[in-house]
C-alpha positions in Angstrom: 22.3 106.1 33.7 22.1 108.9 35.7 23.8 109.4 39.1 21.6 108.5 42.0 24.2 109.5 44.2 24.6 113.2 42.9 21.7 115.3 45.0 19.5 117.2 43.0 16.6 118.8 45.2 13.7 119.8 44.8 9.8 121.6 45.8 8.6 124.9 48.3 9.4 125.9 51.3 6.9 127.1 53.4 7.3 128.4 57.6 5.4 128.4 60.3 4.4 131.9 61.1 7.1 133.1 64.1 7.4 136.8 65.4 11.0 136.4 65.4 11.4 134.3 61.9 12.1 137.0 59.7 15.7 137.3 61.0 16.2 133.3 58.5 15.7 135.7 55.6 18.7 135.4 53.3 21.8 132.4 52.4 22.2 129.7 54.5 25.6 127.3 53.9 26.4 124.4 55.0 29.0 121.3 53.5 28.4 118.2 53.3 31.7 114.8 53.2 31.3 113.0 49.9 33.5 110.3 49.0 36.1 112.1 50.8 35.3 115.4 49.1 33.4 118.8 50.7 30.4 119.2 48.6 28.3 122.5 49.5 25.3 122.8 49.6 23.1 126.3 49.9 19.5 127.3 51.4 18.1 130.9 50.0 15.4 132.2 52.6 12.8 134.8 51.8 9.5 135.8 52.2 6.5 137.8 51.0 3.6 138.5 53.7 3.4 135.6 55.8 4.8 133.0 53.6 7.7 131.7 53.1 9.5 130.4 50.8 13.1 129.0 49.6 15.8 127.8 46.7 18.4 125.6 46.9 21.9 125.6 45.1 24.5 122.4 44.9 27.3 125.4 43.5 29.7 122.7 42.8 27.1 120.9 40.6 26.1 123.7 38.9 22.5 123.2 40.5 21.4 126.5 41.0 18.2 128.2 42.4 16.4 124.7 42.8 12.9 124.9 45.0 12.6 122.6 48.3 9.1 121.0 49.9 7.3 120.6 53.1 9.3 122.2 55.4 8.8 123.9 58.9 10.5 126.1 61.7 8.8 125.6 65.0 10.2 127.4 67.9 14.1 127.3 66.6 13.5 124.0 65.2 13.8 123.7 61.3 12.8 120.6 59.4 13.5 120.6 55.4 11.9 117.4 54.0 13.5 116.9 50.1 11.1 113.8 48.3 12.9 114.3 45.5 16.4 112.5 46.7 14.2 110.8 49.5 16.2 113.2 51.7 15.8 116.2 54.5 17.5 118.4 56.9 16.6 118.9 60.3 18.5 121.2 62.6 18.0 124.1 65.7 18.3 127.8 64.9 20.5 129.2 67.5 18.3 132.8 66.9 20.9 134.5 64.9 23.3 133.4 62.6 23.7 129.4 63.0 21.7 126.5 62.6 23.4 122.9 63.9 21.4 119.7 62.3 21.7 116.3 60.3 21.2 116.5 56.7 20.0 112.8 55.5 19.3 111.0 52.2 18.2 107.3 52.5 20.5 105.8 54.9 23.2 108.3 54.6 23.3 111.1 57.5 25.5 113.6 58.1 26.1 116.4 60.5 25.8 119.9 58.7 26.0 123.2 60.2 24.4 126.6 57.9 26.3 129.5 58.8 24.6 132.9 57.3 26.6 133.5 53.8 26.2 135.8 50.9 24.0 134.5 48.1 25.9 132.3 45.3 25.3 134.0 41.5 24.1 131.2 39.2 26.8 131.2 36.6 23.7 130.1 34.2 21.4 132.6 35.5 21.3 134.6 32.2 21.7 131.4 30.0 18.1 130.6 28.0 16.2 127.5 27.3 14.9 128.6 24.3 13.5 125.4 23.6 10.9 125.4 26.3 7.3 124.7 24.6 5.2 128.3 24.7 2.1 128.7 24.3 -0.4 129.4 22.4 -0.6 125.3 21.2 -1.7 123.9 18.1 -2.4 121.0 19.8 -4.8 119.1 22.6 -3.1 119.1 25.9 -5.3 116.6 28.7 -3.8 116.4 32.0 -4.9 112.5 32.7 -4.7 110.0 35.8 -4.7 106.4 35.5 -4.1 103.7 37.8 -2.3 99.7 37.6 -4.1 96.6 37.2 -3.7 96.2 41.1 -5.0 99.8 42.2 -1.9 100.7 44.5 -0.7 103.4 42.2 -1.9 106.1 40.4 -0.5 107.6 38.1 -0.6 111.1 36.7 0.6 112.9 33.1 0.0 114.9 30.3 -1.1 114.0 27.2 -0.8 115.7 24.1 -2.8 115.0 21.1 -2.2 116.5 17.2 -5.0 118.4 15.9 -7.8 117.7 13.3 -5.6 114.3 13.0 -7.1 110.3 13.2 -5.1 107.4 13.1 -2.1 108.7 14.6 0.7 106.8 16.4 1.0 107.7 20.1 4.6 106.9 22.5 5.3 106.8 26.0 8.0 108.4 27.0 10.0 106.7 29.3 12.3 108.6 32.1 15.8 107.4 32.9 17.1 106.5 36.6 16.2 108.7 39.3 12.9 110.2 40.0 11.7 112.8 37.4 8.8 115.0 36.8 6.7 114.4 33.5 9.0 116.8 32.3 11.9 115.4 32.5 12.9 118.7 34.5 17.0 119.0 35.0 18.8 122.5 35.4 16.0 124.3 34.0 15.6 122.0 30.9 12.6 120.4 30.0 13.5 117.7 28.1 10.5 115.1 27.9 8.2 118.7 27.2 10.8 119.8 24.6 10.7 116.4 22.7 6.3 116.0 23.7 5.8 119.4 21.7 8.0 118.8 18.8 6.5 115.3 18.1 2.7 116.4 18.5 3.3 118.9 16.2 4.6 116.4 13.8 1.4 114.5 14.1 2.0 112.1 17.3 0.7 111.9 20.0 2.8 111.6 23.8 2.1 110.8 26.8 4.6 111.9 29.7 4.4 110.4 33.1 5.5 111.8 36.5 7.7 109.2 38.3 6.6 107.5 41.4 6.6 109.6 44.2 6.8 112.9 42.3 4.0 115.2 41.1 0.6 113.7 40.5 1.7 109.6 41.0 1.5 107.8 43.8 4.2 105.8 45.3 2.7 102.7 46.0 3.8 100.2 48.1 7.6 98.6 49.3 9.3 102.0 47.8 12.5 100.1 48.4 11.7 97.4 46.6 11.1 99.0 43.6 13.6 98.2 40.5 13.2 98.3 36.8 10.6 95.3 36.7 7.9 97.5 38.3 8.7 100.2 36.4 8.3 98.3 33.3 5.0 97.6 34.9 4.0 100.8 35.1 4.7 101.8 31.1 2.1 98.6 30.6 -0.6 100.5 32.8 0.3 103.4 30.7 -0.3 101.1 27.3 -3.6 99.5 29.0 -4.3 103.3 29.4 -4.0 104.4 26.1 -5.8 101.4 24.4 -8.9 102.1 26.7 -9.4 105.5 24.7 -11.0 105.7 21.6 -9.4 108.6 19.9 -6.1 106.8 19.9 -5.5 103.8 17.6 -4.6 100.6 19.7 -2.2 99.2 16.8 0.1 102.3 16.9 1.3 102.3 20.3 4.9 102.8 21.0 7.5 103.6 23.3 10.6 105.8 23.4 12.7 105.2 26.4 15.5 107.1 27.9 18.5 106.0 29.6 17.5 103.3 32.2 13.6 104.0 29.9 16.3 102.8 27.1 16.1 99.5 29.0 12.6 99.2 29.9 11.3 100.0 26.7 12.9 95.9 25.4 11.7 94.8 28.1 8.2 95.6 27.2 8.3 95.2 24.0 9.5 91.6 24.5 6.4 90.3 26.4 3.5 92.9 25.7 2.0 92.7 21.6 0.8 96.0 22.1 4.0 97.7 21.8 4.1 98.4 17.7 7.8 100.0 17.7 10.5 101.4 20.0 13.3 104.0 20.3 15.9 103.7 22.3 17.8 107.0 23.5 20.8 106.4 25.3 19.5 103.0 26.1 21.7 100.0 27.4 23.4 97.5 24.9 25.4 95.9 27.3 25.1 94.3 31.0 24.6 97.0 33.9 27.4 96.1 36.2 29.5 97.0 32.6 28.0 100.4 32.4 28.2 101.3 36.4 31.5 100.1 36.1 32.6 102.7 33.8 30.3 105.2 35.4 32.1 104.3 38.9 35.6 104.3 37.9 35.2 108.0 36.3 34.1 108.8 39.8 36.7 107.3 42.0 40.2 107.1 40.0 42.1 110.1 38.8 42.5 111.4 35.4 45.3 110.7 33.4 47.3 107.9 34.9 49.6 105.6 33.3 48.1 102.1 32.1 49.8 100.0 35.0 48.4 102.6 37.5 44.7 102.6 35.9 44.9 98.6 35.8 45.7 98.5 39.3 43.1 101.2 40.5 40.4 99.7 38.2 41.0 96.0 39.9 40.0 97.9 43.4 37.1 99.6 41.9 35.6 97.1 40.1 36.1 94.6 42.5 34.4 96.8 45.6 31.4 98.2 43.5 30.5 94.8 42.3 29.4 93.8 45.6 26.0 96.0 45.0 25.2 92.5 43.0 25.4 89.8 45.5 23.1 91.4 48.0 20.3 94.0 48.8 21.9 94.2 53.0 23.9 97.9 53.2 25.7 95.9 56.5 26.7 92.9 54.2 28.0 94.7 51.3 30.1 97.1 53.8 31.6 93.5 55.2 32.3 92.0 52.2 33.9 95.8 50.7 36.3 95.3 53.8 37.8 91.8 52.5 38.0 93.0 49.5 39.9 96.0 50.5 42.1 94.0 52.9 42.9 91.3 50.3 43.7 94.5 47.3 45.8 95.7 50.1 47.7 93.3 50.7 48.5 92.6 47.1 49.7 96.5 46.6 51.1 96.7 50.1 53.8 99.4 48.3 51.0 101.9 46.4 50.5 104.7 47.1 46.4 105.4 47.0 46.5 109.0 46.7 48.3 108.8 43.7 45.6 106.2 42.1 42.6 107.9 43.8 40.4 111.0 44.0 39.8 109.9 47.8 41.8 107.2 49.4 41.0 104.6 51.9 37.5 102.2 51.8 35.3 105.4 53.3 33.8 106.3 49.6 33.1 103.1 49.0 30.8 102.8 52.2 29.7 106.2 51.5 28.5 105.0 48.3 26.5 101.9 50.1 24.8 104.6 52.5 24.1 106.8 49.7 22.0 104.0 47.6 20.9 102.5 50.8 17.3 103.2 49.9 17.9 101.8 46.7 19.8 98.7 47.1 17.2 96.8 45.3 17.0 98.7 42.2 20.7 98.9 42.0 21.2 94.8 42.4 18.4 94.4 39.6 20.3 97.0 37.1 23.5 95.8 37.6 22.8 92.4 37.1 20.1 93.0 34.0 21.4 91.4 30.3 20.1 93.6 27.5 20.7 90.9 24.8 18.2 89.0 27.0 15.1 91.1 25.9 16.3 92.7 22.8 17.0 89.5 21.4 13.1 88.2 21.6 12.4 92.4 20.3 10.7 91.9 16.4 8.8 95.0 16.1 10.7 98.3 14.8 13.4 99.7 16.8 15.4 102.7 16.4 18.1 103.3 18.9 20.8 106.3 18.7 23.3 107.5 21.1 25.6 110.7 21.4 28.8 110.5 20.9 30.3 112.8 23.7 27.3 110.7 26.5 30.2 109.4 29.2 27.2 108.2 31.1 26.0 105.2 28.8 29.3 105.0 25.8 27.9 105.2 22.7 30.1 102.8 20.5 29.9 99.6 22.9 26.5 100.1 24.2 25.2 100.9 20.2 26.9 97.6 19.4 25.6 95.3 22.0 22.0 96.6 21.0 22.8 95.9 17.4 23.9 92.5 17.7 21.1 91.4 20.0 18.8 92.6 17.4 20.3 91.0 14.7 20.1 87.7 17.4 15.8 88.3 17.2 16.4 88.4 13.4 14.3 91.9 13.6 13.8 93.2 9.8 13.4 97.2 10.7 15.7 98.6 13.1 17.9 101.6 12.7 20.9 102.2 15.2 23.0 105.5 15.3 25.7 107.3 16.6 25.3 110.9 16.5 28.3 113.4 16.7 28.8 115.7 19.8 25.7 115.3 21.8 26.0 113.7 25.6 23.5 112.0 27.4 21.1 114.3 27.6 21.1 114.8 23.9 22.5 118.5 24.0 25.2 119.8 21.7 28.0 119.7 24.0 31.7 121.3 23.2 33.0 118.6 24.9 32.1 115.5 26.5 33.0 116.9 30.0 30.9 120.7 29.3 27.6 120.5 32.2 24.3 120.2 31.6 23.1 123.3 32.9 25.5 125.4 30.9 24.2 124.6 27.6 21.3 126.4 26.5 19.8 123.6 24.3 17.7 121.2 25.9 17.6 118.3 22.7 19.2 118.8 19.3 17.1 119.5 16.6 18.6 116.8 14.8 17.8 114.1 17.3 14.2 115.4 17.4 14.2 115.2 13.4 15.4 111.5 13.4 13.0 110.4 16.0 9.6 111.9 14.5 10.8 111.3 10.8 11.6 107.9 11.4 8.7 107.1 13.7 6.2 108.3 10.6 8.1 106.4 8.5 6.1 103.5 9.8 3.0 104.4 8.6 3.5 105.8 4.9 
């Protein structure tokens, strides 16, 4: 799953028209405290005639020249709102060269002053995505809108049709945690487009959603509410949608799900007989406090310790993160974090914490609490969701494949767990595979640890080979 924690903004930045505005032109910084650790964070200024207009850069997440939305400088007040991370900043320009405000996201706020700076080079800047679909296309691209069964959202996508074809399967593609463009938009890559173009051309069809709350869909109702469930909700309007049409063949309906979509995808499939086969990239094979467990542990113990040390760390770790299952109340997760802490601390009374920890002390973990704030609800539902549950009850087609070097969702346990449940629904077609050296975005990686957005490919060839081959495989 991807981090929700991690900010990744997003959208344009437009200014109220102010005689004296054009001194804001150029790099703003300003720092935010993260689990203990600076993380900072960059505005670039400019503007052409009367508009204008901004990137953003997280430098020490190699997030680089990334637009922002909706904001506004009235008088020396500037307010940034950031959808994307449910976020903004909102501070007073001081007319020259500071500006003092709170930065927020969810619950989370945090003073943070931008002091003028020179512009940060993106390391990446002259990297290409060569994989990004050009045109012209040999194929039928609709920009559609759809709504639920209960008319409080609408959603909008793209769908891509092959040409001169009948009787083609069509798929869903399913985004992982986090909120996404149709897309799948990440450090310049375009993943969901990238795999969209490559299947149409094969000869089936896609249809890629934007998330709630991002481009063209709606947000509905009780945003914090929302977990997986709804979502899986939503990928049945999508299916209602498709069967509605009649250039698209109601008994070849699929999905492919990604990530937390690897998890949703079963969970359709179980209940709804439209659903005529599944892929699973990245998906979950084992229980979600498992996989946030791992994912938490990377984040908050330090490399390389002995076994005893690691043991002794993991015990803290676990223990406080699995809190986020017991209740959806930041204020009674925070309480119940301090007994636990007090209790681990009595126990190891003679350790030293900055030797087991990246950042010692029970801040990070209420950090943590105020960073998901906003997403309590979703978090409790993941961590507590059984993927043997669903895929057990899963008897249509299934292929499910995971890189090798993805330390997001581990590849070998998570591979297994699918594999077994499978075998559980006694399900006669399914296909499970590890393959070598791509992470979790599916990218050729040199290493499990090498970044996102320094990697040029945006899916491996080979992954999109597998995929299309073995999804017209099914209808020889």
């Amino acid at each position: 799953m991807t981090n929700k924690g991690i900010i990744l903004l997003a959208a344009s930045l437009l200014f109220s028209k102010i005689n004296t505005a054009q001194d804001l032109t150029g790099s703003w910084k300003g720092s935010l405290s993260i689990n203990g650790n600076s993380l900072p964070l960059i505005f670039n200024l400019s503007r052409t005639g009367t508009e204008w207009t901004s990137t953003f850069d997280s430098p020490a997440q190699n997030a680089f020249g990334i637009s922002t939305s909706s904001t506004t400088l009235m008088n020396d007040s500037l307010v940034i709102q950031i959808p994307l991370i449910n976020g903004s900043y909102r501070g007073k320009w001081n007319g020259t060269d500071s500006i003092n405000g709170i930065f927020q996201q969810g619950n989370f706020k945090a003073a943070m002053a931008l002091g003028k700076t020179i512009q940060v080079k993106d390391p990446k800047a002259n990297l290409l995505r060569p994989q990004t679909p050009q045109p012209p296309f040999d194929y039928i691209i609709e920009n559609v809108t759809y709504n639920n069964k209960e008319g409080s959202v609408q959603f909008g996508g793209t769908l891509t049709l092959p040409k001169n074809k009948k009787d083609f399967p069509t798929v869903i593609l399913i985004s992982g945690s986090g909120s996404q463009d149709r897309d799948g938009t990440i450090f310049d890559h375009k993943i969901y487009w990238v795999i969209a173009d490559y299947l149409t051309k094969a000869g089936i069809g896609v249809l890629r959603v934007d998330d709630r709350g991002i481009g063209k869909t709606s947000l509905g109702l009780s945003a914090n509410k929302l977990t997986s469930e709804d979502f899986a909700n939503d990928v049945e309007a999508g299916l209602s949608y498709l069967k509605s049409r009649n250039d698209i063949n109601p008994a070849k309906l699929g999905l492919i799900g990604h990530s937390e979509g690897g998890m949703i995808a079963p969970m359709v499939a179980a209940r709804n007989k439209n659903v005529a086969f599944i892929t699973l990239l990245a998906g979950p094979g084992v229980p979600g406090y498992e996989i946030w467990n791992g994912q938490m542990r990377r984040n908050f113990i330090k490399p390389n310790l002995n076994a005893e040390d690691y043991t002794i760390a993991s015990d803290l770790v676990n223990k406080m993160n699995a809190q986020f299952r017991f209740s959806t109340s930041a204020d009674t997760i925070k309480k119940k974090m301090e007994a636990v802490y007090a209790d681990w601390k009595l126990s190891h009374s003679t350790i030293d914490e900055n030797k087991l920890f990246l950042a010692a002390g029970i801040h990070p973990y209420k950090t943590l609490v105020n960073q998901f704030a906003s997403g309590l609800a979703w978090l409790q539902y993941f961590l507590n969701y059984e993927p043997f549950e669903n895929l057990s009850k899963v008897k249509v087609p299934v292929l499910a494949i995971n890189g090798s070097y993805d330390i997001q969702v581990l590849a070998d346990e998570n591979i297994s767990g699918i594999e077994k449940a499978l075998k559980k629904a006694g399900n006669k077609k399914y296909e499970v595979k590890i393959i070598p050296s791509l992470n979790h975005l599916f990218q050729t990686a040199q290493n499990p640890e090498q970044s996102y957005g320094s990697i040029e490919e945006s899916f491996a060839p080979m992954a999109l080979e597998k995929i299309s081959n073995w999804i017209l495989s099914l209808y020889k």
